[in-house]
VOBA-1610 file (N, C-alpha, C; in pm, whole numbers, padded with zeros to 5 digits, always signed):
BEGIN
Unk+00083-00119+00000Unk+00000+00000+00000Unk+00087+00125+00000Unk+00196+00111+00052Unk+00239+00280+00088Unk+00349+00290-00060Unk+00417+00183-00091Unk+00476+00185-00251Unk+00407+00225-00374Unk+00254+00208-00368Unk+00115+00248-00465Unk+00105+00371-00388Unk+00093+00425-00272Unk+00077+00556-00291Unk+00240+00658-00313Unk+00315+00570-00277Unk+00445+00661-00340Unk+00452+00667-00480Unk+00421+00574-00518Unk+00423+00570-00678Unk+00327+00722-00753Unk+00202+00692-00701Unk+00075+00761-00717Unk+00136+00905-00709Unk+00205+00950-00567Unk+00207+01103-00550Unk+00349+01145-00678Unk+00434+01017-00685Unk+00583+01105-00789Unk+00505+01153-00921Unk+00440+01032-00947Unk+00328+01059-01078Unk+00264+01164-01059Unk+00207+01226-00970Unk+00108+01344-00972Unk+00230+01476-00960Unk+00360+01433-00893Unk+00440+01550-00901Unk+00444+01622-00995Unk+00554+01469-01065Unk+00553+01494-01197Unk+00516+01542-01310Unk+00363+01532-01284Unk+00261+01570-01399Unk+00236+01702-01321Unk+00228+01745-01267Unk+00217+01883-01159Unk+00353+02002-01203Unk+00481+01889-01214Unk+00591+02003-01231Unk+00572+01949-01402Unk+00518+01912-01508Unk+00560+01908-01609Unk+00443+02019-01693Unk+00333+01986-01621Unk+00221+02123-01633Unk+00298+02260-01604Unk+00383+02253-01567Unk+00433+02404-01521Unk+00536+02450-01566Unk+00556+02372-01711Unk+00702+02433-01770Unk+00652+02511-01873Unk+00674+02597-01902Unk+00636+02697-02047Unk+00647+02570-02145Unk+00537+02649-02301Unk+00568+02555-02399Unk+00710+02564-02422Unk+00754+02667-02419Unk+00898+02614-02532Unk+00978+02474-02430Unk+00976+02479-02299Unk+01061+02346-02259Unk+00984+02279-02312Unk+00896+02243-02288Unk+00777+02141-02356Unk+00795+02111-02490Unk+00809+02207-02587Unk+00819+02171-02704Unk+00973+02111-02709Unk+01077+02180-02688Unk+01202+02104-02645Unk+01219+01965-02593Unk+01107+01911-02492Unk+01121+01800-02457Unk+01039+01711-02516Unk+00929+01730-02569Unk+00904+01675-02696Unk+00984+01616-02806Unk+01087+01665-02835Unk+01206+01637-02924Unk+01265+01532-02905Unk+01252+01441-02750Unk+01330+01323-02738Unk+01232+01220-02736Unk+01275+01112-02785Unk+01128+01001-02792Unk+01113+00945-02702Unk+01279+00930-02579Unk+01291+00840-02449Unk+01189+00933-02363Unk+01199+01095-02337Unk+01128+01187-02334Unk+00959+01151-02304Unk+00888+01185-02451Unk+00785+01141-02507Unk+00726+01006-02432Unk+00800+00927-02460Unk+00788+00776-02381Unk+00764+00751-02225Unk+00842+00847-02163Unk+00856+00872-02002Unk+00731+00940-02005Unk+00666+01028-02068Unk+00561+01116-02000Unk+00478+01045-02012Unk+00452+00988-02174Unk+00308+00894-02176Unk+00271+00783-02080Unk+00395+00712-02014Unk+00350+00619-01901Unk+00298+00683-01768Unk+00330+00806-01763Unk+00284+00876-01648Unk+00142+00921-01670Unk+00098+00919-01751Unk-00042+01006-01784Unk-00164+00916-01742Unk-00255+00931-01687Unk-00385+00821-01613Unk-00395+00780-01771Unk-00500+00649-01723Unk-00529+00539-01813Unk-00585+00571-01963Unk-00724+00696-01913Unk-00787+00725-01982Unk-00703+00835-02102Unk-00581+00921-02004Unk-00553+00991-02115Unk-00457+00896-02258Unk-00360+00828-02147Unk-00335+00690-02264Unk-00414+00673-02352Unk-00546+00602-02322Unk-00613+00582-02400Unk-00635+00682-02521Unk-00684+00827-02498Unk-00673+00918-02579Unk-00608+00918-02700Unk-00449+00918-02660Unk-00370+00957-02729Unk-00362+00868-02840Unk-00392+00682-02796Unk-00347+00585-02901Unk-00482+00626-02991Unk-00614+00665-02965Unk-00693+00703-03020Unk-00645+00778-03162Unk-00568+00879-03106Unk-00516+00997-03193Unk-00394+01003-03239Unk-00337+00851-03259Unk-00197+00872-03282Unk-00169+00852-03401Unk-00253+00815-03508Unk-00251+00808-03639Unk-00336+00912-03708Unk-00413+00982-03670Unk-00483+01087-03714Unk-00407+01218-03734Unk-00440+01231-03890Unk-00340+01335-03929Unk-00384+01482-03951Unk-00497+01482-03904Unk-00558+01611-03861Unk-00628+01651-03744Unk-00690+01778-03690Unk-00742+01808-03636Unk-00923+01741-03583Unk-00924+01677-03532Unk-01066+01639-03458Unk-01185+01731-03371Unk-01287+01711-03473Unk-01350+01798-03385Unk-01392+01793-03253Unk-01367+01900-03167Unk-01450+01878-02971Unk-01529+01781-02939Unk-01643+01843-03008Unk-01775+01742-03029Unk-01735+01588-03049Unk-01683+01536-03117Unk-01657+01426-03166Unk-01579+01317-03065Unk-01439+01411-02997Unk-01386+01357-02849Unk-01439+01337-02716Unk-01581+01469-02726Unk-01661+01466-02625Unk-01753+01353-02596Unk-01805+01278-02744Unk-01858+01183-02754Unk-01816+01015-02700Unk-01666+01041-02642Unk-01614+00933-02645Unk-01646+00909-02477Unk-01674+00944-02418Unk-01727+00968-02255Unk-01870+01062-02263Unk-01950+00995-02104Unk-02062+01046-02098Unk-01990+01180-02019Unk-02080+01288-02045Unk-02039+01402-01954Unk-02021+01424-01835Unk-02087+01315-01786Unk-02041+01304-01586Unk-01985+01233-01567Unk-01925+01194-01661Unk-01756+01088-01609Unk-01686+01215-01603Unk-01613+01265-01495Unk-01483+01315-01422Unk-01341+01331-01480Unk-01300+01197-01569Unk-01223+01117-01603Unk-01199+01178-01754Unk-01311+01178-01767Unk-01232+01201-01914Unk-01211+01386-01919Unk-01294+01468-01900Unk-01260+01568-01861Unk-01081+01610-01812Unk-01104+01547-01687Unk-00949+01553-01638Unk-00850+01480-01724Unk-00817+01396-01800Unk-00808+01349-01931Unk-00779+01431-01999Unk-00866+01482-02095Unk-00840+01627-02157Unk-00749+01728-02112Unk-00773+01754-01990Unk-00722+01897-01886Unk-00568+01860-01879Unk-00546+01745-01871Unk-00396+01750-01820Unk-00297+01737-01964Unk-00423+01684-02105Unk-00362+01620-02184Unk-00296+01767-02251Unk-00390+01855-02230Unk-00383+02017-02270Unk-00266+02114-02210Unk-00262+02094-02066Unk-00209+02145-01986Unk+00006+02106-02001Unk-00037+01983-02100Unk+00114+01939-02073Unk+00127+01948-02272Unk+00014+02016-02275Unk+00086+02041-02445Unk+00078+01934-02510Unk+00030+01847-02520Unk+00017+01691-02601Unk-00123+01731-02699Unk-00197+01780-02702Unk-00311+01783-02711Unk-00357+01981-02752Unk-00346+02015-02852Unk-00393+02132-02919Unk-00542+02161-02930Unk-00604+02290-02957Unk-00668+02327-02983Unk-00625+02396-03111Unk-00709+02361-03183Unk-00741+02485-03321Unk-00858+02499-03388Unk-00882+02588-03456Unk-01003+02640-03538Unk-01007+02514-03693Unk-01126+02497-03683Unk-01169+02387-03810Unk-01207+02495-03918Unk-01196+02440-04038Unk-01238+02539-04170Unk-01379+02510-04085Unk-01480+02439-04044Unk-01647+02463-04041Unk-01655+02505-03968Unk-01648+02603-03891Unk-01582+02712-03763Unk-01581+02613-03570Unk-01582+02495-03599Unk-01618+02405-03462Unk-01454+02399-03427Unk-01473+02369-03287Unk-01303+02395-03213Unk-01238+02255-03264Unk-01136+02214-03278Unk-01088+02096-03310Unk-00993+02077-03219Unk-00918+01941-03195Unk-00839+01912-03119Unk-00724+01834-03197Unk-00578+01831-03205Unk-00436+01770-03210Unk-00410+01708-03182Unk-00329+01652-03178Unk-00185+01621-03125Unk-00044+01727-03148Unk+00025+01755-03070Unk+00130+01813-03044Unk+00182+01745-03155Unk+00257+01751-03278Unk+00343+01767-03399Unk+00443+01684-03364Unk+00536+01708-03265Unk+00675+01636-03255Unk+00675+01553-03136Unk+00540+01542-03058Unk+00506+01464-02965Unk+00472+01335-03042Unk+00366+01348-03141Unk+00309+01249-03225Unk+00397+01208-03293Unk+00501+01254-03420Unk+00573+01214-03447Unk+00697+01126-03368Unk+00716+01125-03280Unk+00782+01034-03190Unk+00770+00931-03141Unk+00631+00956-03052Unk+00561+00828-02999Unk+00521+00720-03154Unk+00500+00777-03256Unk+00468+00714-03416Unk+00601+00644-03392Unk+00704+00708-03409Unk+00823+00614-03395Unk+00872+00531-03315Unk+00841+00543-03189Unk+00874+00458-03104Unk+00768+00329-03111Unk+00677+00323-03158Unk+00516+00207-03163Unk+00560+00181-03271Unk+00627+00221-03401Unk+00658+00183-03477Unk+00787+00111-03565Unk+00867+00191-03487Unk+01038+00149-03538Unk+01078+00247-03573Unk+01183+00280-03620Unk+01246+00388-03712Unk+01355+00505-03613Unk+01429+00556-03679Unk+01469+00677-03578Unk+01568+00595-03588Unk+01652+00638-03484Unk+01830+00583-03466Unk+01792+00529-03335Unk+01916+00436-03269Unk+01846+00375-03163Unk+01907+00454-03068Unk+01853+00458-02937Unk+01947+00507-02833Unk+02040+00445-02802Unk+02132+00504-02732Unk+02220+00474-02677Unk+02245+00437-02513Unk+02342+00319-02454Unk+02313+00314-02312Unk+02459+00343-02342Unk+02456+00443-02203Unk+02618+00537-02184Unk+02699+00414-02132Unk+02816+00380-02166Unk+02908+00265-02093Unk+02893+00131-02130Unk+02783+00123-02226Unk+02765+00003-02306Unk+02826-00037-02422Unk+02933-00158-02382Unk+03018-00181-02541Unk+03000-00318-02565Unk+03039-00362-02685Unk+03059-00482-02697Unk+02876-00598-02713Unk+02896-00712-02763Unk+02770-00748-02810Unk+02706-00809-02679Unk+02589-00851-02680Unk+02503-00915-02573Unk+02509-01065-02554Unk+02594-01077-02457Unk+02704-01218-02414Unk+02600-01325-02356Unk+02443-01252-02384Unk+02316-01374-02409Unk+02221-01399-02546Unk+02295-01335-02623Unk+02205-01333-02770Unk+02221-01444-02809Unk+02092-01497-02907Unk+02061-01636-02939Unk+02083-01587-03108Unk+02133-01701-03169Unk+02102-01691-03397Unk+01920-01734-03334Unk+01922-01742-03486Unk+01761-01773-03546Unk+01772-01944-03471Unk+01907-02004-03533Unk+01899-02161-03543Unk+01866-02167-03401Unk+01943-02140-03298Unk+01885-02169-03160Unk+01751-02168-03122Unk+01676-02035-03186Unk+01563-01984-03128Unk+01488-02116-03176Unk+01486-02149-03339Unk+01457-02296-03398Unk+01399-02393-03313Unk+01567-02446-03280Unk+01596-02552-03169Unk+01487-02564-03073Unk+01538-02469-02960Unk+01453-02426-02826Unk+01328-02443-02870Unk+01217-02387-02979Unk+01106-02402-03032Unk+01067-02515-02987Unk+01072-02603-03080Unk+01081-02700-03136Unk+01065-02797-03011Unk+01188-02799-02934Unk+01253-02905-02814Unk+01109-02870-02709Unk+01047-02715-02723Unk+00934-02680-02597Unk+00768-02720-02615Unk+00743-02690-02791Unk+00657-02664-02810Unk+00619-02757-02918Unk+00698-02839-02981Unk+00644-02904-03091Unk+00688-03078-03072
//
């Protein structure tokens, strides 16, 4: 119990001190995908949810349309929204049919796209040389198969 609420309050820090950086750090930290990656595990369930919603959508969504995805006295999704806004993930802009629309942050999306997807250069672990003195070929993986399951 007290490890779930330690966990609970770093997470709410966190999201507390990351709400409170001007966009430009924000947009700056956006720029890293390890970045990007660290915040999205911090974000409640529902805003997760959100985002995979919107992570292939290459335009603007209308209000109306996100609003629809929760009843209005769920709490949750509201606060959802609020924090998704508050930490810059999540835009507002004007639709050509004059209704408010909603984003994704540009280099937020583009990242997390890459990381769910592949691509990009890989990171690096500082002090890490030399190959992985547990890596298996294909033929092993074969083997092992085979010897477990067939």
């Amino acid at each position: 119990h007290t490890n779930m609420s330690t966990s609970r309050l770093v997470t709410e820090t966190l999201l507390s001190y990351l709400q409170g950086l001007s966009p430009v750090l924000l947009s700056r930290l956006y720029q890293s995908p390890p970045a990007c990656l660290a915040v999205m595990r911090e974000l409640p369930e529902l805003a997760r949810l959100y985002l995979m919603r919107l992570m292939f959508i290459e335009q603007a969504v209308p209000s109306s349309d996100i609003n629809m995805w929760s009843s209005p006295a769920n709490s949750s999704h509201q606060n959802a929204l609020t924090i998704l806004m508050k930490l810059r993930i999540l835009e507002t802009t004007q639709l050509i049919i004059g209704q408010e629309g909603i984003c994704m942050n540009t280099s937020y999306q583009r990242n997390m796209r890459m990381l769910l997807c592949g691509g990009g250069s890989p990171w690096t672990i500082p002090g890490h040389h030399g190959d992985d003195k547990h890596s298996r070929d294909v033929q092993f993986l074969n083997t092992y198969a085979d010897e477990q399951w067939e």
